[in-house]
ROVEX-708003 format. One record per atom (N, C-alpha, C, O): x, y, z. Coordinates in pm, whole numbers, plus 50000, padded with zeros to 5 digits. Layout:
residues N
XYZ;...
end
This chain:
residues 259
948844126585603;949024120485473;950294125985408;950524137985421;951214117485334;952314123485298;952094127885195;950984125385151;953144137585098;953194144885025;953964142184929;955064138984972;953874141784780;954984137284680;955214145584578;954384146984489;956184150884581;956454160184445;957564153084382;958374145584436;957474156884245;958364150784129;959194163284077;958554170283999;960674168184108;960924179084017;962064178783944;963084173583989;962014182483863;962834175683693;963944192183702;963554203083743;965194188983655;965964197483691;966444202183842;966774213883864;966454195883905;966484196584051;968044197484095;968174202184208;969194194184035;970594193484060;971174205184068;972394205284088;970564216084057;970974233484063;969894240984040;968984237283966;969914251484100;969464266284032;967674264884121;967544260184234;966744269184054;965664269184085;965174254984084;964124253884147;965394249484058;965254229684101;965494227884236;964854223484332;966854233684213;967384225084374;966814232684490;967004227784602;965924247584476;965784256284552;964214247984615;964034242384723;963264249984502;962404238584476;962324227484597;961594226284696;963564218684533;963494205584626;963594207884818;963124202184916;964794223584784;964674221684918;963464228384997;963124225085110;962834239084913;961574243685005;960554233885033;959854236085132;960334222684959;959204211584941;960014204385071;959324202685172;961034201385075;961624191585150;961424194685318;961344187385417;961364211985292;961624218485473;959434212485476;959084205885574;958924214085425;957254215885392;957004202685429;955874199085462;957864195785426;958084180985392;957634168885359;957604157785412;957144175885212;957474170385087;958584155285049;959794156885032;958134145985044;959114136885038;959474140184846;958744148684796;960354134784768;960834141884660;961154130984552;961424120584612;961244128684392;961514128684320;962264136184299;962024148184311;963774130084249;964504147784203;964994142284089;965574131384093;964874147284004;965594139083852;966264153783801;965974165483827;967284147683714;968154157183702;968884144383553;968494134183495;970504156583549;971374147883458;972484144283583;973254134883563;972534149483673;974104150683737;974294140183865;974274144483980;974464127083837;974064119683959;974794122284107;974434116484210;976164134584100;976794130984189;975794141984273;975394140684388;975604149984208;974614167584279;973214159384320;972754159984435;972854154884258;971274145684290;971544140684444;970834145284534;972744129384476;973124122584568;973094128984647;972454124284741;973814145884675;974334151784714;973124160684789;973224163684908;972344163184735;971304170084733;970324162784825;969764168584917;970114147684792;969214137484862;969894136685011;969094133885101;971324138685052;972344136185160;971724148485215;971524148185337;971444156885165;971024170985239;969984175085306;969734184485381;969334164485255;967324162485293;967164153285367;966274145485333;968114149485526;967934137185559;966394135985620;966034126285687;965624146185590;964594146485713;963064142085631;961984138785680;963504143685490;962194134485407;963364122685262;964504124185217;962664115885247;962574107485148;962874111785028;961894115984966;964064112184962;964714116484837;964684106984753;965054096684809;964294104384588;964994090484528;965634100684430;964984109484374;966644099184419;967264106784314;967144097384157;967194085284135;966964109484064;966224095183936;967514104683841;967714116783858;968334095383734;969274103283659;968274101183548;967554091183541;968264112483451;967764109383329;967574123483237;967254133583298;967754124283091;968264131082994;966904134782925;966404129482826;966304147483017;964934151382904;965074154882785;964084159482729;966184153882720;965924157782600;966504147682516;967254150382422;965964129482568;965864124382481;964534117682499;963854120582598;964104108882410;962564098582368;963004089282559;962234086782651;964454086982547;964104075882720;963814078982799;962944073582867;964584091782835;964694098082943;963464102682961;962904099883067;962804110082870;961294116282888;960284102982926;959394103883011;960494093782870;959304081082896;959884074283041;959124065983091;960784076183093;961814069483214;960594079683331;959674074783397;960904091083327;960304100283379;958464102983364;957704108683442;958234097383252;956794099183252;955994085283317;954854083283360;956924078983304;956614063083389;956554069983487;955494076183486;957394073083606;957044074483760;955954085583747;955124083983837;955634097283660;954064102983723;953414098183677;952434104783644;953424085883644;951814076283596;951914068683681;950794065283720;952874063183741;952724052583846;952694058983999;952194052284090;953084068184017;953124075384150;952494085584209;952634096084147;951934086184294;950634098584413;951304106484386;952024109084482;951544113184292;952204125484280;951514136784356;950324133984336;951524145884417;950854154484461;950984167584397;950234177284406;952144165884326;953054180984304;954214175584177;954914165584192;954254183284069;954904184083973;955684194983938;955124205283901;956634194483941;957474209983903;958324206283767;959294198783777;958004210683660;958894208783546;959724222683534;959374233083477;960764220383595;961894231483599;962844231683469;963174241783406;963314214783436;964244214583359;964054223683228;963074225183156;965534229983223;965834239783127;966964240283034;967924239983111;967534240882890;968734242982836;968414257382788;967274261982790;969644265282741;969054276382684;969694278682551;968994286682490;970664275282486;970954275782346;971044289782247;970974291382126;971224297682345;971174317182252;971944314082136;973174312582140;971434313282061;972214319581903;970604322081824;969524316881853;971094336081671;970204332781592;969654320181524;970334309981523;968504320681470;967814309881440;969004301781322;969384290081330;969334309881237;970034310981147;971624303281172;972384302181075;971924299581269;973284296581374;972794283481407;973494274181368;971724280781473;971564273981598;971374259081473;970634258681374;972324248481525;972814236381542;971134227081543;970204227581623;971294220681439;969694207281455;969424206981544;968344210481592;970854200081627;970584191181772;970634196681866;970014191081956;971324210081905;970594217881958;969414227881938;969454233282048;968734231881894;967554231581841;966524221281860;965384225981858;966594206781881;966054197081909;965794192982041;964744191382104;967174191582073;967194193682268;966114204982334;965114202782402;966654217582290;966254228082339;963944225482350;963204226382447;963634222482202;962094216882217;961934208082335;961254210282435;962734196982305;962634186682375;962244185382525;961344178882580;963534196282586;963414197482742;962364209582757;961754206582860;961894220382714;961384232182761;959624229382683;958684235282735;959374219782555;958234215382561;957744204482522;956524203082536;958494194082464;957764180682462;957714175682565;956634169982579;958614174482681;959394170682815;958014173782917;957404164982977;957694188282921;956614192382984;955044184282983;954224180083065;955214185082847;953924178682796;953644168182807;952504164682835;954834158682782;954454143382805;954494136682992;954124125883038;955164149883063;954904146883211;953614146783298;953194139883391;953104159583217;951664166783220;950714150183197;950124141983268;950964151783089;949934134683048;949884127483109;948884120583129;951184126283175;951754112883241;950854116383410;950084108583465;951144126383447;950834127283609;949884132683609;949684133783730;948674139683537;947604146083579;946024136883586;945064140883652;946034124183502;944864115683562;944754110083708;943774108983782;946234106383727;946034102483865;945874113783952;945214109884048;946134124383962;945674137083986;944464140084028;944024143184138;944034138983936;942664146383900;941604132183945;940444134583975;942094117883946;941474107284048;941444112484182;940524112284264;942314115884187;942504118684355;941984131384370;941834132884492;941534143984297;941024153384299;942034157884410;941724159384528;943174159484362;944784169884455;945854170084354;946394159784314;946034177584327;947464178184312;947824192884240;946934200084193;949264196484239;949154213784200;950794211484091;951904209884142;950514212083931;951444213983849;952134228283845;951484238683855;953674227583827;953964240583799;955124239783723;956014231983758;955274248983591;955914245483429;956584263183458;956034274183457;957934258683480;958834270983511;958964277883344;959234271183244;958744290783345;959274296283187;959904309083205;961094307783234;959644317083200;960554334283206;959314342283169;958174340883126;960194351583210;959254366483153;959864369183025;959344379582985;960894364082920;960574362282780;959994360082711;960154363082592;958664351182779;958264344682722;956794360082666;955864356882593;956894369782700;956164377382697;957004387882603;956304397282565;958354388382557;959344393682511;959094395182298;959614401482205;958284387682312;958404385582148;958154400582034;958584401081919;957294412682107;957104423082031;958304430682081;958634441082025;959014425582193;960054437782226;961264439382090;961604429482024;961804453282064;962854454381992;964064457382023;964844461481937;964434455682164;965484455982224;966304445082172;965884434682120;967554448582191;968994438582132;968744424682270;968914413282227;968454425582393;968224417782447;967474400382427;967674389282478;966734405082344;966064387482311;966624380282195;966274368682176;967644387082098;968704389381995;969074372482019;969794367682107;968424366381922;969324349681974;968734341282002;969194330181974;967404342282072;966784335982162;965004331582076;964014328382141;965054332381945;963684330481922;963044317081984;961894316382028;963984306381978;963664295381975;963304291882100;962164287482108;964254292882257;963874294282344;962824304882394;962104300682485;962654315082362;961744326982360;960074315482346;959154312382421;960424313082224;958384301882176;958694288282254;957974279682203;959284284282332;958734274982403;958874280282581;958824272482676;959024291482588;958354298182765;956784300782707;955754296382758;956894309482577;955414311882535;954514302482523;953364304582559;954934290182467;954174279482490;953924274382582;952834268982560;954384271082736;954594272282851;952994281582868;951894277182902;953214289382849;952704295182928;951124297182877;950214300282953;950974294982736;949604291282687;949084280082697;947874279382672;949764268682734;949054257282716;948664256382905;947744248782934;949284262883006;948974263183114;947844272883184;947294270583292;947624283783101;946704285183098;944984280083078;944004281783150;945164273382949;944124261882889;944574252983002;943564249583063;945264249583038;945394234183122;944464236983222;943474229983245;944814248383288;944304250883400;943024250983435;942614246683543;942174256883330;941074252483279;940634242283292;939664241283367;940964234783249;940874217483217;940184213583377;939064212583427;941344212583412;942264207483561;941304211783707;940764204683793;941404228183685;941364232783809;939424225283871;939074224483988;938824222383783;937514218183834;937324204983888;936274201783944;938784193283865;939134181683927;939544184684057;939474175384138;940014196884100;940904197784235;942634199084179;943604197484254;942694201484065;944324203884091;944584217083941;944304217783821;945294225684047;945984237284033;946804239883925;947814237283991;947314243083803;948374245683707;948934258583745;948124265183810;950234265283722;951324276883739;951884274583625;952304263583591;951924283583564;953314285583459;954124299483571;953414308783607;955244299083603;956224301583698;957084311383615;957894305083547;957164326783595;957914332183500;958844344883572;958644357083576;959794337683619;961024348083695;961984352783578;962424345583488;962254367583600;963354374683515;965104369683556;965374357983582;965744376583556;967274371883558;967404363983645;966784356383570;967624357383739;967894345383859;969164341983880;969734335883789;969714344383974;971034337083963;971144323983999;970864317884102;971514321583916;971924305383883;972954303583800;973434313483746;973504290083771;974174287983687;973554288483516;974394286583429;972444290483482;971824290083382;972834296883242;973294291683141;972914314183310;973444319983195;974804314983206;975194309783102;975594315183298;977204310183277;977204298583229;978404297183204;976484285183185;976564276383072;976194282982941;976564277782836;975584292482942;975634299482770;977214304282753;977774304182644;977714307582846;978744315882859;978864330782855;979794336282797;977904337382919;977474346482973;977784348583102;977574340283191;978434362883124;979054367483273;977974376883331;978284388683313;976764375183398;975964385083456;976374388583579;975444393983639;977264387783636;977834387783812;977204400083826;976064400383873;977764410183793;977084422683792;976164428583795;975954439783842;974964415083697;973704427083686;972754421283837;973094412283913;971714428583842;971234426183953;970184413083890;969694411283778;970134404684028;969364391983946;968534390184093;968864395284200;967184380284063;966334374084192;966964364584244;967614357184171;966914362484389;967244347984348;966594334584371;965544333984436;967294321584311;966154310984322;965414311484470;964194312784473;965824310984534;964854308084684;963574320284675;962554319484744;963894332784564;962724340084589;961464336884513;960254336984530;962604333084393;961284325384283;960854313284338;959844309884276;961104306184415;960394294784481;959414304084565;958304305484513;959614310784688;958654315984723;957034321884669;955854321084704;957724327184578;956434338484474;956014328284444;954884327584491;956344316284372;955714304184338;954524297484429;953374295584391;955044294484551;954144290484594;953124296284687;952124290684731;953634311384715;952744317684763;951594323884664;950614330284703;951914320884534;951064323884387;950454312484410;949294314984444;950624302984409;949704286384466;948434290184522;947314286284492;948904301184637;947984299184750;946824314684705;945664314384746;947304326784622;946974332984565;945904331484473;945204340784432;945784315684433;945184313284315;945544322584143;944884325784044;947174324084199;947884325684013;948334321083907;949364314583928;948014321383801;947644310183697;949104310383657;949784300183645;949564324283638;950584330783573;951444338783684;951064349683727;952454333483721;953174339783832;954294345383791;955174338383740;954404355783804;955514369283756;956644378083869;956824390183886;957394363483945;957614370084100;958294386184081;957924394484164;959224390383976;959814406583951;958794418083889;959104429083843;957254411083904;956404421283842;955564422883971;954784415084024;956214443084028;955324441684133;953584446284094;952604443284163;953554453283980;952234454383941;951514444583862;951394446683741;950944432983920;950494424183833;949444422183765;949074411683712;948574439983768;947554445483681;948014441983533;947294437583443;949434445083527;949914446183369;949744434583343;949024435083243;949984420683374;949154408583355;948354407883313;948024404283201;947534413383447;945674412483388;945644418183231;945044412583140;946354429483219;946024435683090;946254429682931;945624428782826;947934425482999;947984416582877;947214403682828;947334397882720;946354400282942;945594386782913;944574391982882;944034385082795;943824403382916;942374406882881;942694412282698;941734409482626;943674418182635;943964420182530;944094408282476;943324407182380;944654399882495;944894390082438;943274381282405;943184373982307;942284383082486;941134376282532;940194387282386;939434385582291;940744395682440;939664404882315;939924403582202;938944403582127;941314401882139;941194398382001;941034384981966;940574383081853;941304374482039;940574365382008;938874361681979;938354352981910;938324371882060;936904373182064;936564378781920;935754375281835;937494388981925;936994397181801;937014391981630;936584397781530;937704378681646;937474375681545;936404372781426;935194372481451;936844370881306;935004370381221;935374358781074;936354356881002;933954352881085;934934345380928;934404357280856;933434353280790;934554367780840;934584379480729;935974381780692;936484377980797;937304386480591;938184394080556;937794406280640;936704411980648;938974408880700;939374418780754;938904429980633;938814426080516;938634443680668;938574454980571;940454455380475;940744457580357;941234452580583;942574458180557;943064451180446;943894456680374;942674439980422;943234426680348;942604428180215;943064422380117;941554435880210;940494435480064;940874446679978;940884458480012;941234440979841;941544452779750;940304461379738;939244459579797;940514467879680;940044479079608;939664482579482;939294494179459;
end
């Protein structure tokens, strides 16, 4: 039986790494992207499965519905929402429309694909989603100068990564799998479109975060952290996270009540 994955951002970086591990697996492919000549280029490279290269702009209302059409209409087996912009400036800096984009591709984009491809999914009781975010997305109490810029992109990996959790939930009792996918530095072209020079620092690279990915598939990991070799600290941060939610009360806190 053949195999169909859909992956959005696919023209570089952890997309294109993506397309090609699915492709050797062989995975016939959806590759949507913005860059039609890299798409082409990319499909020329895979002569050995079935490429359609799809152009289209997640971070507008068409492009997202262009794209949510084919996982409603197609056996998707496999979903990878890779596509990413990253937009570093303070909140205070950062431009409407970028600011808008930036939601757009990292979580409305996600969400309305999710909708789009998981009934037929979950008909077919197969298929395995995976919603790429960072290990920023875990960054929000840090006070390092490092996340300096980044709130905005920072809450939509976090979102990423809560709503895939709950998804998974949902999902996993139909037969199909959710990942939120959270690799640290990567080399890619990612940071050199901020205009950022990391040559230097030490980075993963995409072909490894594809790996951890799908060997986290087979792991049964909800939350895949390929640069975290202790992934107790996971467990921990989710069981904390699990307890204060529990612990809640409709009482006022003691702390909150005058005196």
């Amino acid at each position: 039986m053949s195999r169909l994955a859909l992956v959005t951002g696919a023209s570089s970086g952890i997309g294109a790494a993506f397309a090609r591990r699915l492709a050797a697996d062989g995975y016939d492919l959806v590759a949507v992207g913005r860059q039609r000549d890299r798409l082409e280029a990319l499909a020329g490279s895979l002569p050995e499965v079935n490429v359609r290269p799809v152009v289209a702009d997640l971070s507008t209302d068409d492009g997202v519905d262009e794209v949510a059409d084919l996982c409603s209409s197609l056996p998707l087996t496999m979903l990878v929402n890779n596509a990413g912009v990253g937009h570093y400036m303070p909140m205070t800096e950062l431009p409407a429309d970028k600011a808008r984009e930036l939601v757009h591709v990292k979580a409305v984009a996600p969400t309305m694909l999710i909708r789009a491809a998981a009934p037929g999914m979950v008909a077919r009781s197969d298929g395995a989603i995976i919603n790429v975010a960072g290990m920023l997305a875990f960054s929000g109490p840090a006070t390092q100068l490092l996340a300096t810029g980044r709130a905005t992109y920072t809450g939509t990996l976090a979102l990423l990564v809560a709503m895939t959790q709950v998804l998974h939930g949902e999902l996993q009792p139909h037969g199909v799998t959710v990942q939120v996918l959270c690799p640290g530095l990567v080399a890619t072209e990612f940071h050199q479109r901020q205009g950022m020079d990391l040559s230097a620092v030490p980075r993963m690279s995409a072909d490894d975060v594809v790996t951890a990915s799908l060997r986290g598939l087979e792991l049964g990991e909800v939350v895949c952290a390929p640069g975290v070799e202790d992934a107790e600290l996971l467990g921990a941060v989710f069981r904390a996270d699990v307890a204060a939610f529990d612990a809640q009360s409709p009482e006022l806190a003691l702390r909150y009540r005058t005196t």
